[in-house]
N, C-alpha and C positions, 0 to 999 in steps of 0.2 A: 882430660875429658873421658869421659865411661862410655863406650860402646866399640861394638865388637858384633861380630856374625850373628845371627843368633840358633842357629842350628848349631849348638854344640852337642855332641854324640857323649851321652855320659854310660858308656860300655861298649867294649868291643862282640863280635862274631866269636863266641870260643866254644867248644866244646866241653869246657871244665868249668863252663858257668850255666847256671839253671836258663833256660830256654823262656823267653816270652820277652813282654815288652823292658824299655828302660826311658830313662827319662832324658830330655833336650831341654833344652831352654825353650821358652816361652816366651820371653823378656828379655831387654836387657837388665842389667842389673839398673835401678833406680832409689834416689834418696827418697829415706821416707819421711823426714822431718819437712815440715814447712817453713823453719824457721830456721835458720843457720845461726842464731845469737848462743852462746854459749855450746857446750861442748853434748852430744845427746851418746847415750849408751845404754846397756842393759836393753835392747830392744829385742822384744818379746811377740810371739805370731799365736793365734787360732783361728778356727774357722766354723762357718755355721753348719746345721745339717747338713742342707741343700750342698753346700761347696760351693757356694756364689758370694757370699762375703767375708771380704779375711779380716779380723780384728788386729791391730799392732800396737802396742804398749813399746812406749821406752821413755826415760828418763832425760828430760830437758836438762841444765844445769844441775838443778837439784829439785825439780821439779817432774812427777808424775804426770804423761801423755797417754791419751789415747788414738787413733785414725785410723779409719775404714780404709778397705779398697779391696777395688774389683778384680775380677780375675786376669783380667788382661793390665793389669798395673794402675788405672784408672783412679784417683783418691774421689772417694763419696763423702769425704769430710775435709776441713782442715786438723789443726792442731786443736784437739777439743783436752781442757784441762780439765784435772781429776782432782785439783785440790784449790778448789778459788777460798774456801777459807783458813783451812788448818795448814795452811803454808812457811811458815816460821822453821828456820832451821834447815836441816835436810830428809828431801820423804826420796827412798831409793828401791833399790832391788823389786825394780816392778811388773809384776806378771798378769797377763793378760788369757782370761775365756769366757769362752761363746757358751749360753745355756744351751742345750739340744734342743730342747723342749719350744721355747718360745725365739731364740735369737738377741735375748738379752744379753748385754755384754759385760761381766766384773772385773775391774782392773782393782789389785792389791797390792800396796808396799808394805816396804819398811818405815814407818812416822820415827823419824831420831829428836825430835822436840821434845819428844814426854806428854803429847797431849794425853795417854792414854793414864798420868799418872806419875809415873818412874820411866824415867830414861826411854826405850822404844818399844814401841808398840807393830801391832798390824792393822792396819786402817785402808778400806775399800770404798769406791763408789759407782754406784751401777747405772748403765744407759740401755737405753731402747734398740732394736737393731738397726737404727738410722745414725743412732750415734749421740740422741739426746740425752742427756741424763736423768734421771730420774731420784732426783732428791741428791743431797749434798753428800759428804764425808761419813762416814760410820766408821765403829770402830770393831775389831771382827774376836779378837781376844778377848775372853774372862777373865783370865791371871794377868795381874798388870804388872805385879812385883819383877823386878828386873827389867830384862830386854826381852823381846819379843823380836825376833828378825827371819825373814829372808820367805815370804810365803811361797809355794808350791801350789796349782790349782788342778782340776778337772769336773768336768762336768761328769754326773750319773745320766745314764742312756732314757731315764727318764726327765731327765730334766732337773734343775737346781744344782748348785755348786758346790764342791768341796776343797777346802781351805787348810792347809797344810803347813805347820813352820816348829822355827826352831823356837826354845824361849827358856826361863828361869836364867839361875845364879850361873850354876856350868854347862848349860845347855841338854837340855830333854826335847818329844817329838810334843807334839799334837796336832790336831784337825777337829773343825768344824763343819756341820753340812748345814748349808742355807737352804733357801725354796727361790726359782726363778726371779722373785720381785726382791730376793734380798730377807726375807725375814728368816730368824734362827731354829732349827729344827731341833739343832742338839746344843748342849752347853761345848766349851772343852775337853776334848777326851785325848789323854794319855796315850801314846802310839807304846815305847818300850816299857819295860818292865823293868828291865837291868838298870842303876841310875848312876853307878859307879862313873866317875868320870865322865865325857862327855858322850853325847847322844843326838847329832846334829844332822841336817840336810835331810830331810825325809821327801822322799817322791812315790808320789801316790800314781793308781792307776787302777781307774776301774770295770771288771767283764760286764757281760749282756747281763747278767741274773744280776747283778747289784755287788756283787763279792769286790773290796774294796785290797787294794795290793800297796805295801809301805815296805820301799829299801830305802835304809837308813846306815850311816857311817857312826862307827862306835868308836869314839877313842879310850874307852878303858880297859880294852885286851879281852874282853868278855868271854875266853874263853878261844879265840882265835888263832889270831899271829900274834909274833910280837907289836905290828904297825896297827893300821886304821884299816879294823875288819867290817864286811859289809854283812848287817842283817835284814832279816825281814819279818811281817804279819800279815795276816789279813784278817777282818771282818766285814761284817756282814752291811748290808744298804742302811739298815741304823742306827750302824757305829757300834754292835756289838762282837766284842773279840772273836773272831772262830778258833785263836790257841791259847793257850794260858801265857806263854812267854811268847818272845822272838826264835827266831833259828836263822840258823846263817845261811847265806845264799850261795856261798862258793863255797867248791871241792878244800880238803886240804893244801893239795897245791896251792890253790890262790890263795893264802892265806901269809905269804912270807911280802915283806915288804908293804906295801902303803895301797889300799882298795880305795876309792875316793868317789865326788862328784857320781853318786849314781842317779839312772834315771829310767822309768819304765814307762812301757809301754800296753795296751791292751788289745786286744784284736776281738772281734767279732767273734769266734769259735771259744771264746772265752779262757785264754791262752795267755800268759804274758811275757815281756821278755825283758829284760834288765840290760842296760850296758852302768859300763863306769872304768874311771881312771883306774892302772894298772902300774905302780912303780919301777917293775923289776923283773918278771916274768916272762914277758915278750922279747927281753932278752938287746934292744937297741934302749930306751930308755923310756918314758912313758908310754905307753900303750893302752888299746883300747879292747876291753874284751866284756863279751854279753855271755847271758844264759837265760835258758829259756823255762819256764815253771803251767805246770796248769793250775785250774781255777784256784785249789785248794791248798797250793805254795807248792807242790812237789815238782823238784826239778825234771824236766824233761833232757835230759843228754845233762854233758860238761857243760864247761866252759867254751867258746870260740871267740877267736878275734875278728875284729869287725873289720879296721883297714887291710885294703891289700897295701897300701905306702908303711911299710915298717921303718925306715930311716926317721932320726929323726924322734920327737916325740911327735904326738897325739893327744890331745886334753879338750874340757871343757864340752862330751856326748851332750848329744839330745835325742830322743826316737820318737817315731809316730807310727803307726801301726794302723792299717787299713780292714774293708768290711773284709775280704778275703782272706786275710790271714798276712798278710806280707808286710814288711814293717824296713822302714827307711831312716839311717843313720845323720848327722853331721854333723861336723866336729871340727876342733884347731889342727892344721897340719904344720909342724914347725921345720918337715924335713928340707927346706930351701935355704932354714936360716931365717926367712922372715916367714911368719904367719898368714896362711892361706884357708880358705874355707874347704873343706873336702865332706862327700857324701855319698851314700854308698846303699843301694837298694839289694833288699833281701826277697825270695820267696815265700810261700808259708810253710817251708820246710829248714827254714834259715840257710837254703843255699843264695848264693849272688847270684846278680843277672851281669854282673860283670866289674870291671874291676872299681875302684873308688876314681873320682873324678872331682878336679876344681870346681866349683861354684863362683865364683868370684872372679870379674873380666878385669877388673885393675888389678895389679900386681905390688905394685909402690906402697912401700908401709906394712904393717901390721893390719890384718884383717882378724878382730876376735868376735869370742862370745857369740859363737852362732845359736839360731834357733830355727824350730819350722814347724808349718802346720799344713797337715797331709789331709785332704779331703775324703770322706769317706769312701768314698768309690775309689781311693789311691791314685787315681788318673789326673791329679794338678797337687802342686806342692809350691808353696811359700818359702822359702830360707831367706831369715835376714843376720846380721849380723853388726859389728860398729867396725869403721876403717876411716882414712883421712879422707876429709874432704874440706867442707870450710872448719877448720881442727877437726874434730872427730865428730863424724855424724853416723844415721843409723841407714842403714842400705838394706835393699830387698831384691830379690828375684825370682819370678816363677820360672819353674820346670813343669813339663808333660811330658806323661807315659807319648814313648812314640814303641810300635811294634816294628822291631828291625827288619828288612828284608830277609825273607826265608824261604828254605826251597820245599817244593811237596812234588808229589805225584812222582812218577818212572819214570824215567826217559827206556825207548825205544832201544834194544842193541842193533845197530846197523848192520846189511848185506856184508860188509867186509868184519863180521865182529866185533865192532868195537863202539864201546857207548860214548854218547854224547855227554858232553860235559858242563853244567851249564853256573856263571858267575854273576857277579853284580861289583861295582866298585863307587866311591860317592857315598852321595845324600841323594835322597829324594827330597829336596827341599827346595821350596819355589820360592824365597830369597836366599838363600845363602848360594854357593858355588852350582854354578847348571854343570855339573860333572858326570851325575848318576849314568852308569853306561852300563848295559846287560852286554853278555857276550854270550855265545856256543862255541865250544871248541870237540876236537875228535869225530866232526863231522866230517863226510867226505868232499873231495878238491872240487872247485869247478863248478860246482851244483847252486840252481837257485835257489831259494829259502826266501820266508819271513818270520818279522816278528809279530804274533797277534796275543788280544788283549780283550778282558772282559769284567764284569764287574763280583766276577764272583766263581767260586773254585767246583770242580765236577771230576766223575773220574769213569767217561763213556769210553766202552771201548772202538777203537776206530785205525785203521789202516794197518793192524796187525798190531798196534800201539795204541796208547792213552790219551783221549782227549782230554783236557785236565782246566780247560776254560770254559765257562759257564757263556753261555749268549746270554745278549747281545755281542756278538766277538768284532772287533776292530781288527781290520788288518796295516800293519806298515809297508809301506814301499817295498819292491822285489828287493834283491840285493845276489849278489856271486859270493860264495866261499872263498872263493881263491884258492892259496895254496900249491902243489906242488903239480906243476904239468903232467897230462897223462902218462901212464893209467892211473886208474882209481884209487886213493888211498887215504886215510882218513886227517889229511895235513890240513882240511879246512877251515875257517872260523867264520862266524857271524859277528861284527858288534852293533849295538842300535844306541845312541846318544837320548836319553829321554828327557826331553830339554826341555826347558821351560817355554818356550815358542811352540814345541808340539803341543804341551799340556794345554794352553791359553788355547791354542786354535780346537781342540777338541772339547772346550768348554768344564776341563775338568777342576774341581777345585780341592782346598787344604781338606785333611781328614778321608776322600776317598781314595778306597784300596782297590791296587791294580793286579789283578792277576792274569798272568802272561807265559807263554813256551814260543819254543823257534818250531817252525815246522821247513822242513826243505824235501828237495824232489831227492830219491836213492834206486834208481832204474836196477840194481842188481835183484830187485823184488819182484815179481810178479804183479800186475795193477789186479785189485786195487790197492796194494798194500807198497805199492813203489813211492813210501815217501818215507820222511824219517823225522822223529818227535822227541824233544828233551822232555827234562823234566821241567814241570813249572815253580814260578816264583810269585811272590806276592807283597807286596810294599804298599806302605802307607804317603802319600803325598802331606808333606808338612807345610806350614806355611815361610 
C-alpha cells in the first residue's frame, strides 16, 4: 500500500544552499491510470497557465492516454483515449502539452503501424481543457519516408504548439509549429545541419520573445569527442534559423565520453538551461550535469552537476523552469541499487535550495522514467513516473513551495552580556508529527518570559531592544527559565511546543505565517528597558 507522512521536507537549513523556499509534498504519491489492464509507462506531465489543471499522457499497453487532474490529486477525467481509430499495432513514446493560450491539450506519439505510409510516423490528437477531444487522429510529419519517432513538445508563450522528433533513414531533428486548434503553421523544418551519422533526440524550449532553443545528441563526432556530443540552435517564433549551423553546448571538458538524453528548459527572463546524461566525468558513473545559455545560445558559466547524490548512477533528466527564473530537476537515482525518483530545486542563479530529495514513498522495485510539470508561479509541481503496482503502472505526486522557518530581526544582548539565542526544530505541519518546538537559550536563570506571535514582521524599537512582531500580537502562557540557582547567569532556556491543539484553538489555519520572539523580565536593566528580546522567527503552517 502507498502512503506515508506527507510533510516530507525536500531540503535542509544550510548555509551552502540558496536561501528561500523548497518544496514538501502536497500528496501522497497516487496512481494515475484508471485502468490496471495491462502494463502503463512513459507517463508524461504539463500544466495550464493558470496552474490549476495538470495534463498526464502515458501509454496504456500499447496504447496512447490522456487524464486531467487537479492540484490537490483530484482526476477531472477518466482514461480518455487518443487513438479510438488508428490503433493497429503499437502507437508509444507519448508526450503530453497544455496550449498557454487557450488550455487546449495535444498529446503526441510514436504511430509504429505505418499509418503515415512507411514504417513510423508522428501522429497527435487534441482536446479542449476539460479533456474532450476535438476531432480524431492527425498526422503531424511531412516526411513520411522512414521512421519518424519519439516526439518532444512545448508550447510558445503565445499560444499553439511545437512538435519536435527524430526521423529519416539514420536519424535527423525536425519540428513543426501548429496554432491552438491544431492547424499547421509551418511545413517540416530541419533542426541540424550536419547529417553525418546520426542526429537524434532533440528537446526544444522556448523564451518570452518567441526564440526557440534545440539541444540535440549527435552520433557522428561532429567535431566533438570521441562519444555522443551534445549540440545546439535556435530560431526564431517562425521557425526561422537565428545560426547558419549548430554549436555545441559543452566546454571541452564535457566532451570525453557519452553526452546523452538531453533536455531544456526556459524561464521567464528569457534564459535557458540544459541538463543531460554524463558517462564519465562526474567521476562515480553516469551523471547528471546542466549549463546554462541566454536568449541567443551563448553559454552563461560551465558546466554544473545537478545531483548532490553522486554514488551510483543518475539518468533519464527532466527540468522545468519557473516565471522567476528558478528551474527544478528530476531524475533516475540508481545509488541504492534499485531505482528511486530524485529531485532537486535550483534558484535563478542555478544555486540549490538544498540538497536532492526522494520523491517517491514506495521503495520496492524500480521506479523509472520520471517527468514533471512546474507551474508558472513555481509554487506546485507534478512528478510522475512508472514503478510496480498492478505490474507496472503510472504514479504521480505533487510537491509545494513550503518557506522554511527562518530567523530575522536582533536579539537584544543581555545585562550580563550575553545574547540570546533563538531555534526551532520539527515541522510546522498540522498533519504530519506535532513536534515543531521554538526554544531561547543564553537567556538569564530564573526569570519569567514568554512566547508572542503575530501576523506579520516589524522592526520597532522598544525596551532598549527590537520589537520584531507586527500587532495584532498573541501572547503564550508565562513560563520560568530555569537553569542554574542564583546568582544570575545566562544558563536559562525557554521552549514552547507549537502544537497542533494550540494552532486549532487560535483558529489558525494551512498557509498562514507565524511571526514570533521570546520576550523575558532581565532586572539588571533599568525599567523601562528591564526586559530582554531574541531575535524573531517566522514559519509557514502547512497542512
Amino acid at each position: 500500500m502507498r502512503s506515508a507522512p506527507l510533510l516530507v521536507a525536500a531540503a535542509l537549513s544550510s548555509s551552502a544552499f540558496a536561501q528561500g523556499s523548497f518544496f514538501v509534498a502536497r500528496t501522497d504519491e497516487f496512481r494515475v491510470n484508471a485502468s490496471t489492464s495491462f502494463n502503463q509507462f512513459w507517463v508524461r506531465a504539463d500544466v495550464d497557465a493558470a496552474g490549476t489543471t495538470w495534463a498526464l499522457s502515458f501509454v496504456n499497453g500499447q496504447d496512447p492516454i490522456l487524464r486531467l487532474y487537479g492540484l490537490d490529486g483530484q482526476a477531472l477525467t477518466g482514461n480518455v483515449s487518443c487513438t479510438p481509430t488508428l490503433n493497429l499495432g503499437t502507437q508509444d513514446e507519448a508526450e503530453v502539452c497544455v496550449d498557454r493560450a487557450t488550455g487546449n491539450t495535444l498529446v503526441a506519439w510514436s504511430e509504429r503501424h505505418g499509418y503515415d505510409g512507411e514504417q513510423m510516423g508522428i501522429f497527435g490528437r487534441l482536446f479542449d481543457p476539460s479533456g474532450a477531444p476535438l476531432g480524431l487522429e492527425f498526422q503531424i510529419n511531412q516526411v513520411w519516408q522512414a521512421s519518424q519517432w519519439r516526439p518532444l513538445m512545448v508550447s510558445p508563450p503565445s499560444g499553439g504548439f511545437l512538435v519536435a522528433w527524430s526521423g529519416d533513414w539514420d536519424a535527423d531533428n525536425y519540428f513543426r509549429l501548429l496554432d491552438s486548434n491544431g492547424g499547421f503553421l509551418t511545413g517540416d523544418i530541419p533542426i541540424n545541419v550536419f547529417t553525418n551519422g546520426g542526429q537524434a533526440d532533440c528537446a526544444p524550449a522556448i523564451a518570452p520573445d518567441g526564440t526557440i532553443f534545440f539541444a540535440f545528441v549527435d552520433y557522428g563526432q561532429h567535431g566533438g569527442g570521441p562519444g555522443l556530443n551534445l549540440w545546439g540552435r535556435t530560431f526564431d517564433s517562425l521557425g526561422n534559423a537565428l545560426q547558419p549551423g549548430e554549436f555545441q553546448l559543452t566546454t571541452p571538458a564535457f566532451t570525453t565520453g557519452d553526452q546523452r538524453e538531453p533536455r531544456v528548459a526556459a524561464d521567464a527572463t528569457g534564459r535557458f538551461v540544459a541538463i543531460w546524461e554524463d558517462s564519465i566525468n562526474e567521476g562515480q558513473s553516469w551523471g547528471l550535469a546542466a549549463r546554462r545559455f541566454d536568449v541567443t545560445g551563448a553559454p552563461l558559466g560551465g558546466e554544473f552537476w545537478v545531483p548532490s547524490t553522486l554514488a551510483g548512477a543518475q539518468k533519464n533528466p527532466r527540468i522545468a523552469a519557473d516565471a522567476a527564473g528558478r528551474f527544478t530537476a528530476v531524475w533516475e537515482d540508481w545509488s541504492s541499487g534499485t531505482a528511486e525518483i530524485r529531485a532537486r530545486r535550483f534558484d535563478a542563479n542555478a544555486a540549490p535550495y538544498g540538497p536532492d530529495f526522494v520523491v517517491n514513498q514506495v521503495t520496492a522495485g524500480d521506479q523509472l522514467r520520471p517527468s514533471l510539470a512546474l507551474a508558472p508561479n513555481g509554487e506546485d509541481v507534478l512528478f510522475t513516473w512508472e514503478g510496480p503496482g498492478v505490474g507496472t503502472d503510472a504514479w504521480a505526486r505533487f510537491y509545494s513551495t513550503y518557506q522554511f522557518p527562518e530567523l530575522y530581526c536582533t536579539a537584544k544582548t543581555n545585562s550580563l552580556g550575553c545574547v540570546p539565542e533563538l531555534a526551532f526544530s520539527g515541522s510546522p505541519s498540522l498533519s504530519g508529527p506535532d513536534d515543531f518546538t521554538l526554544a531561547a537559550t543564553q537567556v538569564l536563570n530564573n526569570k519569567f518570559g514568554i512566547f508572542f506571535w503575530g501576523p506579520g514582521a516589524t522592526a520597532i524599537p522598544f525596551g532598549g531592544g527590537t520589537l520584531c512582531v507586527k500587532a495584532p500580537i498573541v501572547r503564550t502562557n508565562v513560563q520560568s527559565s530555569g537553569g542554574n540557582p542564583p546568582p544570575d547567569d545566562c544558563s536559562g532556556d525557554y521552549s514552547l511546543l507549537f502544537s497542533h491543539a494550540y494552532v486549532a484553538a487560535q483558529g489558525l489555519s494551512p498557509g498562514f505565517v507565524v511571526h514570533g520572539q521570546f520576550w523575558s523580565r532581565d532586572p539588571g536593566f533599568a525599567p523601562p528597558q528591564n526586559l530582554g528580546l531574541t531575535a524573531a522567527v517566522r514559519f509557514e503552517l502547512r497542512p
